[in-house]
C-alpha positions as CSV (number, residue, x, y, z in Angstrom):
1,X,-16.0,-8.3,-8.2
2,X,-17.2,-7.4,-5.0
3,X,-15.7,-9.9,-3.4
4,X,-12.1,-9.0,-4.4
5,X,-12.8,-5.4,-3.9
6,X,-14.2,-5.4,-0.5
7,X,-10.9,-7.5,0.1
8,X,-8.4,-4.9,-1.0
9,X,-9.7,-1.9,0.6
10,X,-9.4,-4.0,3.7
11,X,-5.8,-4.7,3.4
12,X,-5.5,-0.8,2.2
13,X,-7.4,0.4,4.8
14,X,-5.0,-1.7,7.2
15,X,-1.7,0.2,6.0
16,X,-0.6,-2.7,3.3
17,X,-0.4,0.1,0.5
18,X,1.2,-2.0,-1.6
19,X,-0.4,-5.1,-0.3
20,X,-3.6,-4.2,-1.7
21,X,-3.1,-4.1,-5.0
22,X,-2.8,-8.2,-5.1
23,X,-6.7,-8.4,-4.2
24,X,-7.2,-6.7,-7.3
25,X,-5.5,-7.7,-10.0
26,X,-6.5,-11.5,-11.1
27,X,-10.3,-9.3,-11.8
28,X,-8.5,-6.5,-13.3
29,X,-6.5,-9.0,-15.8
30,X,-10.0,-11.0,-17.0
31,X,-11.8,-7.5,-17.8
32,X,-12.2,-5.7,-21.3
33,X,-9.8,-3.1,-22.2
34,X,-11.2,0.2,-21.5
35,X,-14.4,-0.5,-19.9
36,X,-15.4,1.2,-17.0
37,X,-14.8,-1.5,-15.0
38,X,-11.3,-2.2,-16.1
39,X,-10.6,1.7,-15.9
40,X,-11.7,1.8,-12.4
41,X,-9.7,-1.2,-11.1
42,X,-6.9,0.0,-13.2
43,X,-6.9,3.2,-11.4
44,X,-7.5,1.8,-7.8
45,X,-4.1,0.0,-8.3
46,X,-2.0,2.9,-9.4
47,X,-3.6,4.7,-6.9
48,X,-2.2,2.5,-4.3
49,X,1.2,2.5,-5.9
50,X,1.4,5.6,-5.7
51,X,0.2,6.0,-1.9
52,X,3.0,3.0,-1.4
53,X,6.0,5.1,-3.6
54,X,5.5,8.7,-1.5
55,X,5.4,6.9,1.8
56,X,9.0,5.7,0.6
57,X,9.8,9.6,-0.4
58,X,10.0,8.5,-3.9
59,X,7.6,11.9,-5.3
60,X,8.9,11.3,-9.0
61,X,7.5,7.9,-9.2
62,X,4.6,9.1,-7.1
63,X,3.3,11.9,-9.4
64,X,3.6,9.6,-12.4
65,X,1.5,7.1,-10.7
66,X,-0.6,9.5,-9.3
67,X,-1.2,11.3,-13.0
68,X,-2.0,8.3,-14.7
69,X,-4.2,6.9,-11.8
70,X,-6.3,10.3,-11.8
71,X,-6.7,9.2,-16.0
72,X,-8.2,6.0,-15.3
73,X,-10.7,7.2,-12.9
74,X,-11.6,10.3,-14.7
75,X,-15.1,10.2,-16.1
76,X,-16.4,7.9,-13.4
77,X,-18.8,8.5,-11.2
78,X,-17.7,10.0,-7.6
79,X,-19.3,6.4,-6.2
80,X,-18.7,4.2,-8.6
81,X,-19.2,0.3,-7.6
82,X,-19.4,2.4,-4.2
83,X,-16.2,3.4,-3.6
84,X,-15.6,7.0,-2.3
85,X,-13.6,8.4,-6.1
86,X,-14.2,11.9,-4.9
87,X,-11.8,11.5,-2.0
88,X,-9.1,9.3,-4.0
89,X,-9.1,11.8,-7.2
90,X,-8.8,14.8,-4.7
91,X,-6.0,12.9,-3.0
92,X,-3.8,12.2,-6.3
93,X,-4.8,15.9,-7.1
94,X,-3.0,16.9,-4.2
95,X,-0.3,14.9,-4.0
96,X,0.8,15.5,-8.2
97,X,0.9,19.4,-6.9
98,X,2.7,18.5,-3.6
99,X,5.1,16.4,-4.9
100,X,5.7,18.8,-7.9
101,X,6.4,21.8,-5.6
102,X,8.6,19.5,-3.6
103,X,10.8,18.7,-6.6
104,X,11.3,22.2,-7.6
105,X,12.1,23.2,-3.9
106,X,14.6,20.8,-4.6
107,X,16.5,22.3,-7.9
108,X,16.2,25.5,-6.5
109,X,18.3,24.4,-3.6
110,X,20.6,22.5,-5.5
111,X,21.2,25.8,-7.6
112,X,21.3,28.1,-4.4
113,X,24.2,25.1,-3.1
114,X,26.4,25.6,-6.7
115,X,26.2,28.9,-6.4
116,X,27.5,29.0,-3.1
117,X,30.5,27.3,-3.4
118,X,31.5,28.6,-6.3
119,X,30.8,32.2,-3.8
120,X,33.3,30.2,-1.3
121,X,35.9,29.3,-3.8
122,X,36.6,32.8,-5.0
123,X,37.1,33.7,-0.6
124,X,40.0,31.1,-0.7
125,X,42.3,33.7,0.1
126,X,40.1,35.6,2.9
127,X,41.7,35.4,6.6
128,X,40.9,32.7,9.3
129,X,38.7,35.4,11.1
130,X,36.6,35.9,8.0
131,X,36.8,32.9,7.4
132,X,35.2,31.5,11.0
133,X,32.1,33.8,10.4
134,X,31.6,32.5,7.2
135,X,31.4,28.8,8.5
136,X,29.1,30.4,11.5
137,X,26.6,32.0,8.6
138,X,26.7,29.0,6.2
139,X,26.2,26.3,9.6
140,X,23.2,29.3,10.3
141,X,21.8,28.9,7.0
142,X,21.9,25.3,6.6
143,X,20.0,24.8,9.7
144,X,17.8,27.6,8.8
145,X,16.7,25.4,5.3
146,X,17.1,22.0,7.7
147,X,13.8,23.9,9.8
148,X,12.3,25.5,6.3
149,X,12.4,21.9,4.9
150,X,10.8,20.2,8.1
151,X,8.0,23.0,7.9
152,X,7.3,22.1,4.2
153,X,6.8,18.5,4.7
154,X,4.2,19.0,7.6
155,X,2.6,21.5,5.4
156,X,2.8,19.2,2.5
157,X,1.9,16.1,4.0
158,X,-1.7,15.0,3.2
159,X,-2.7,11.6,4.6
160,X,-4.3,9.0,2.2
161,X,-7.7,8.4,2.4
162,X,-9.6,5.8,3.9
163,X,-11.3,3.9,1.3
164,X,-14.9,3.4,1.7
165,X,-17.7,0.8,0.2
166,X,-21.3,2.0,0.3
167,X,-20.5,4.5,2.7
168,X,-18.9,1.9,5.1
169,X,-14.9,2.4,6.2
170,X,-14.2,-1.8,5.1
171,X,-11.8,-3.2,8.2
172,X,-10.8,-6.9,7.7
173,X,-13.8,-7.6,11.0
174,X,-16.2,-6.7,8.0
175,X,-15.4,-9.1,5.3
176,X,-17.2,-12.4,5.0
177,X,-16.2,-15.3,3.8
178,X,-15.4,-15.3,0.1
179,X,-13.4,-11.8,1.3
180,X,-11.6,-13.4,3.7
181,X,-10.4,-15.7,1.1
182,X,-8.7,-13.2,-0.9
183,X,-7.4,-11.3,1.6
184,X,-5.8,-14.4,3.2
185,X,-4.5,-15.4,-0.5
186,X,-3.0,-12.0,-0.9
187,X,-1.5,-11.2,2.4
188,X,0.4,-14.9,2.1
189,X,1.6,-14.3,-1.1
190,X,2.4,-10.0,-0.9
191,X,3.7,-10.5,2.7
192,X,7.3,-11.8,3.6
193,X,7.8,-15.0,6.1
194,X,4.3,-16.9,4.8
195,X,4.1,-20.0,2.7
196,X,1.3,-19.9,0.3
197,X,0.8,-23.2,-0.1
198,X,-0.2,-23.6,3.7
199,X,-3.0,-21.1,3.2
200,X,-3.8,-22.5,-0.1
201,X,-4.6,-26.0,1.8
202,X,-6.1,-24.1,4.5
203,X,-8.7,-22.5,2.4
204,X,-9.8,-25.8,0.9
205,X,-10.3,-27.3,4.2
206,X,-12.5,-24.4,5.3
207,X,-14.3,-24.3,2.0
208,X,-15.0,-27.8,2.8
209,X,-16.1,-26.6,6.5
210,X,-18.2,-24.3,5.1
211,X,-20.0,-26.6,2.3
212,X,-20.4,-29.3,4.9
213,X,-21.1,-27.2,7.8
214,X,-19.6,-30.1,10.2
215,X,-16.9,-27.5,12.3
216,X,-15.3,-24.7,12.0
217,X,-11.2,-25.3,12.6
218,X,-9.6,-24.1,9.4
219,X,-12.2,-21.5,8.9
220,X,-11.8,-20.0,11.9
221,X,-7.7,-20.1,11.6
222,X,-8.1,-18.3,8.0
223,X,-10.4,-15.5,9.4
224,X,-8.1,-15.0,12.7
225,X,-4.7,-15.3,9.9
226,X,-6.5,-11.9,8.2
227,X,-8.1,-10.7,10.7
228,X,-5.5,-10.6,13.8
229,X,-3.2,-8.3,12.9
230,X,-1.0,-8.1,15.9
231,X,-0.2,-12.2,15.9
232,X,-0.3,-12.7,12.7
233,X,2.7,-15.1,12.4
234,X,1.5,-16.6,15.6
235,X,-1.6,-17.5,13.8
236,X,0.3,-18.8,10.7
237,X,2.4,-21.0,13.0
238,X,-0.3,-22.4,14.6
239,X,-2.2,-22.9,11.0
240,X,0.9,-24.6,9.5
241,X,0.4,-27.2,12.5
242,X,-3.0,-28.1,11.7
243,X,-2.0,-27.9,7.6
244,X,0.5,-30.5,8.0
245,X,-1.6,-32.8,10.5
246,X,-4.4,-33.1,8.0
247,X,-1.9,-33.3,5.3
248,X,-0.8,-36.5,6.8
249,X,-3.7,-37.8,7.9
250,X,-4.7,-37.5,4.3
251,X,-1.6,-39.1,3.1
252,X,-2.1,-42.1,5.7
253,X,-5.6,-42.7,4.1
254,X,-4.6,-43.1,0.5
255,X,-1.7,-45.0,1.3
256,X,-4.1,-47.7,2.6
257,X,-5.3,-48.1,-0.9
258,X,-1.9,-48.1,-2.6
């Protein structure tokens, strides 16, 4: 499991929220229902999901994640399998309350705003002097709950935390090879504009690199693909070149024997 987990908190350590979830679910599928490890991968993922639904302002789908994430990992230790738990379970604390007090900010103004206009209806007949001040006080108020709602959200906000193994913040630079592997297989097939089956071949020639221990080509492309975040699709471009070049060089080979 290691392997895969070391992988994920990589990519959510990197800001692929959602991303991360990919490196942890083939393990999550093959364990028993209800064991500790199932519970704890179970939770990691919803925890993710629900990092990835409140970055997109969607709190109701946030605090159901977060709710049923803080289930899962209840009962564990606050290290289990080495992961900091004590920071994610004080997270999804926080951000079921936040989100809570965010929803009923939210009636409340949608009551206040009915209320109003039904106040504004019944002035219909009020002259164009009153009725100027009255559009000066309501364009007041608005910007007054325009600054109130700002004020909330900075108050509110609470950034995720970093996930850690053994004490150690994981950054893609720390993953070895079998990490690498699944963080390459996830971010191809989670990530728009990258075909999976070029990083599929890719990985078999560096596995083959690596067994043999004759050079270093493909491995080196899939560790840079992970691990360079900035030229990522650079990288991939330049990877896809070398795919297809063995690919043919292969093909040339077997045709031979035809």
């Amino acid at each position: 499991m290691d392997d895969s987990l070391r992988a994920g908190i990589a990519i959510y350590n990197a800001g692929a929220y959602r991303a991360a979830h990919g490196a942890w679910e083939a393990t999550w599928l093959r364990l028993e229902d209800e064991t500790d490890d199932e519970r704890f991968l179970h939770g990691l993922i919803q925890f993710t999901a629900a990092v990835h639904h409140v970055r997109d302002d969607n709190d109701a789908g946030a605090v159901g994640l977060a709710r049923s994430a803080r289930e899962y990992l209840s009962g564990l230790d606050d290290d289990y399998r080495g992961v900091n738990l004590d920071a994610v379970r004080s997270y999804l604390a926080h951000l079921e309350a936040a989100a809570g007090e965010n929803s009923t900010a939210a009636d409340t103004g949608t009551t206040a705003d009915a209320e109003s206009d039904r106040e504004a209806d019944s002035n219909t007949n009020t002259d164009a002097g009153a009725a100027t001040a009255t559009d000066t006080n309501a364009t007041a108020h608005a910007d007054s709950n325009a600054d109130t709602a700002a004020t909330d959200a900075g108050e509110n906000g609470h950034t995720p935390p970093k996930l850690r193994f053994d004490g150690r913040v994981v950054t893609y630079g720390d993953l070895e090879f079998e990490a690498i592997v699944v963080a390459a297989e996830t971010l191809a097939e989670e990530r728009d504009g990258y075909d999976e089956s070029v990083v599929t071949d890719a990985i078999e020639y560096a596995r083959a690199e690596v067994e043999t221990g004759t050079q270093t080509q493909f491995t080196a492309m899939v560790f840079d693909f992970v691990q360079n975040e900035t030229q990522r699709g650079l990288v991939f471009q330049r990877l896809t070149e070398h795919v297809r070049r063995k690919r043919r060089r292969e093909d040339d080979v077997t045709g031979l024997f035809d």
